[in-house]
PAFI-155281 format. One record per residue: y, z, x of N, C-alpha, C, O in turn. Coordinates in steps of 0.2 Angstrom, whole numbers, padded with zeros to 4 digits, always signed. Each point is the difference from the previous one (the first is absolute). Layout:
<nodes>
YZXYZXYZXYZX ...
</nodes>
This chain:
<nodes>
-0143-0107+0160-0005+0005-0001-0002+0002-0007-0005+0001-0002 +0009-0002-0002+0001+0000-0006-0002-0004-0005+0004-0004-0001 -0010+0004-0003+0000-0007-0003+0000+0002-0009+0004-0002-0004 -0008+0004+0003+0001+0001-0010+0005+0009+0001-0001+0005+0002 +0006-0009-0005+0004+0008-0005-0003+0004-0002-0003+0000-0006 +0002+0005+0010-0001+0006-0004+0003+0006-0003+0004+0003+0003 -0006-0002-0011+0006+0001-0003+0003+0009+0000+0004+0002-0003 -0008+0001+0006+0000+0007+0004+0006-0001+0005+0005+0002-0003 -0005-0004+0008+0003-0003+0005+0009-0003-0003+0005+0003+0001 -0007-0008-0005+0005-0003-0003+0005+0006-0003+0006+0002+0002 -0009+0001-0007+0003+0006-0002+0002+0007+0004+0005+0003-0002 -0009-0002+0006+0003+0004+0007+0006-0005+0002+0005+0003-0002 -0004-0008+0004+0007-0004+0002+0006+0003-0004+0005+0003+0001 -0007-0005-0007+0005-0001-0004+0005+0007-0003+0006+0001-0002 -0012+0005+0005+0001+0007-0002+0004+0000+0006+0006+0000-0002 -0006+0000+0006+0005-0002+0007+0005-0001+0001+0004+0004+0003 -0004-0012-0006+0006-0002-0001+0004+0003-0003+0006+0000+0002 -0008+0002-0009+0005+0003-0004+0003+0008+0003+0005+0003-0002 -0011+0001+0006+0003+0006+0003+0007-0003+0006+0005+0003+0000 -0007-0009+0004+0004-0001+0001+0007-0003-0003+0005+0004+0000 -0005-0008-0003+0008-0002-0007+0002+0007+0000+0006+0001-0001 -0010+0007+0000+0003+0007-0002+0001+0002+0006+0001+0006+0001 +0001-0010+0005+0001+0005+0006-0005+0004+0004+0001+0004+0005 -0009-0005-0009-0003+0005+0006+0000-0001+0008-0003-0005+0001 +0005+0007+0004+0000-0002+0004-0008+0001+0004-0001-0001+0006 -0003+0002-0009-0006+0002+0004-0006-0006-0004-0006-0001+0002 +0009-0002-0006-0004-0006-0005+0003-0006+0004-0001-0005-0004 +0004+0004+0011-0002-0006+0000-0006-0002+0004-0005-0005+0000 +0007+0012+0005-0005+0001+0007-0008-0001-0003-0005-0002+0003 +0005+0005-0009-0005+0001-0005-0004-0007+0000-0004-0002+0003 +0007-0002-0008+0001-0007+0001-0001-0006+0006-0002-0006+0000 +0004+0009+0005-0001-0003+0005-0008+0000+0003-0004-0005+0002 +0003+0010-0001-0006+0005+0001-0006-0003-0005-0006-0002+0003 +0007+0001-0010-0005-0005-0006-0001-0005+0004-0005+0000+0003 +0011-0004-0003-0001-0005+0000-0003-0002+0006-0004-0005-0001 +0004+0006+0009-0003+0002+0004-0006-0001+0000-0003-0005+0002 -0001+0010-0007-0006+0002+0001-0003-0007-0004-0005-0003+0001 +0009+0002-0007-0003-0006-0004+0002-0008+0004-0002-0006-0002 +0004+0006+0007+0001-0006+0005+0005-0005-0007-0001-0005-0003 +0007+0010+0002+0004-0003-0007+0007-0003+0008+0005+0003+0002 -0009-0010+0000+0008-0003+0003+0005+0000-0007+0004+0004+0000 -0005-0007-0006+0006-0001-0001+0004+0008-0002+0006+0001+0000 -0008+0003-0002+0002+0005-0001+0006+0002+0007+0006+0001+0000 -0012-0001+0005+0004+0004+0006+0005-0003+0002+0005+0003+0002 -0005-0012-0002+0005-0006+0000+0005+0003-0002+0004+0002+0005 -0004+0000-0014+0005+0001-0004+0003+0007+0003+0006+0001+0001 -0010+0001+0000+0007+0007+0002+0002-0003+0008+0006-0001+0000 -0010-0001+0004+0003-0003+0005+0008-0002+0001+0004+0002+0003 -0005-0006-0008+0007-0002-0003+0004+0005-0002+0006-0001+0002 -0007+0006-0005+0008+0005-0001+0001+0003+0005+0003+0005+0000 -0007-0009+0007+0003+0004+0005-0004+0005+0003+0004+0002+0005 -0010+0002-0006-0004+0005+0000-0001-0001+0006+0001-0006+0001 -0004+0009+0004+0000-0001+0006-0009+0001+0003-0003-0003+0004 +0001+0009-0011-0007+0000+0003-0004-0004-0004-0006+0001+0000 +0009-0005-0006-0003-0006-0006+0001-0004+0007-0005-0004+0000 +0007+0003+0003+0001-0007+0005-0006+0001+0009-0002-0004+0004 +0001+0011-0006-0002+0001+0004-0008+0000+0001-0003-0001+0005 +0002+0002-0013-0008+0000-0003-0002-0005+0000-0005-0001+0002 +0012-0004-0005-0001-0007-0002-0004-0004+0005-0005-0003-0001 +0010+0004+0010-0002-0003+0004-0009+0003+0003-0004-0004+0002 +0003+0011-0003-0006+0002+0002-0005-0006-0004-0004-0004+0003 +0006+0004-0012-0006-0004-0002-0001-0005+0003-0005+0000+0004 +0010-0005-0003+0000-0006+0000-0003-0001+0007-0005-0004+0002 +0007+0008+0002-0005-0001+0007-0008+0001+0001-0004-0002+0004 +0004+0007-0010-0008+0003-0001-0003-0008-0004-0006+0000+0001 +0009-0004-0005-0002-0006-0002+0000-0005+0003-0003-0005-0003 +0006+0005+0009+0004-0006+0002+0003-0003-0004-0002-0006+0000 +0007+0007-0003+0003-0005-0004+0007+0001+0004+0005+0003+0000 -0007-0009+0004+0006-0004+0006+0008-0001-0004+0006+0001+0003 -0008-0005-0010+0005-0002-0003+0005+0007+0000+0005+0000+0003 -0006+0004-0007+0001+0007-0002+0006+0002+0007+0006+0000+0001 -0012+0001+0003+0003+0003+0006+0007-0004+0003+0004+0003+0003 -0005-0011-0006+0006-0005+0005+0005+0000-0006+0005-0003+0001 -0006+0006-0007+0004-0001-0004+0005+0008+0000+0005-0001-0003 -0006+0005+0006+0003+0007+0003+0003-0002+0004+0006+0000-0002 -0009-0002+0009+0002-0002+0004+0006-0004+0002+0004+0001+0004 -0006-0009-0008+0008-0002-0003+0004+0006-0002+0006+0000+0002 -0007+0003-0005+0006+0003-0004+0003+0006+0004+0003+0004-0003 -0005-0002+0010+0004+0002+0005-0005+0006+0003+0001+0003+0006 -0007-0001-0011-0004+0004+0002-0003-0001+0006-0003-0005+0001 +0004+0010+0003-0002-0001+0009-0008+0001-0001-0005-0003+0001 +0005+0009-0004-0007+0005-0001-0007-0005-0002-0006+0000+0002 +0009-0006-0009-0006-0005+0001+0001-0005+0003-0005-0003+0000 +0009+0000+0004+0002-0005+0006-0007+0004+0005-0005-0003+0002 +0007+0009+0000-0005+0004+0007-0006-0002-0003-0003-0004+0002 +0001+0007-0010-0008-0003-0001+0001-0006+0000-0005-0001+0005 +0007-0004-0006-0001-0007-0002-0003-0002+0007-0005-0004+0001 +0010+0007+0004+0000-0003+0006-0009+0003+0003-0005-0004+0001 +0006+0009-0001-0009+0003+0001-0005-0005-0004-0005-0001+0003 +0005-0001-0009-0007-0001-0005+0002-0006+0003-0003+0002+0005 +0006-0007-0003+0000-0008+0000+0000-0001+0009+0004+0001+0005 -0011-0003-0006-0002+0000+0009+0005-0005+0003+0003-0004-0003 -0004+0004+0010+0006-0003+0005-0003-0008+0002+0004-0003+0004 
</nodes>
């Protein structure tokens, strides 16, 4: 969804990021919620990865609203039920 940097956007991340390194607890959800709206997979990927459960949650929502199968089978491998049940739905019988 994403395609030229926008450098507003970029800098909203980054203020983010660094509220999170200070512990804001309320800057990631912040962050999660950006990146959402901006269709930022790698963003949402990236926190997915520290284990975030609703960066993982978003992540799956995009990737379904895209179809991006790969996305979803790549969750999926990695133990997530949540995009296996989509993958199972978007990939006809």
């Amino acid at each position: 969804m994403t395609t030229e940097p926008n450098p507003s956007y970029q800098s909203d991340v980054a203020a983010l990021r660094e509220r999170i390194d200070n512990g804001d607890p309320d800057a990631a959800d912040e962050l999660i919620e950006l990146a959402a709206e901006h269709g930022d997979m790698e963003e949402l990927r990236r926190l997915a990865e520290t284990g975030n459960s609703t960066a993982t949650d978003q992540l799956i929502e995009l990737a379904a609203e895209l179809d991006d199968l790969a996305e979803l089978r790549r969750l999926a491998d990695q133990g997530n039920t949540t995009a296996a049940e989509v993958l199972d739905e978007l990939i006809p019988e």
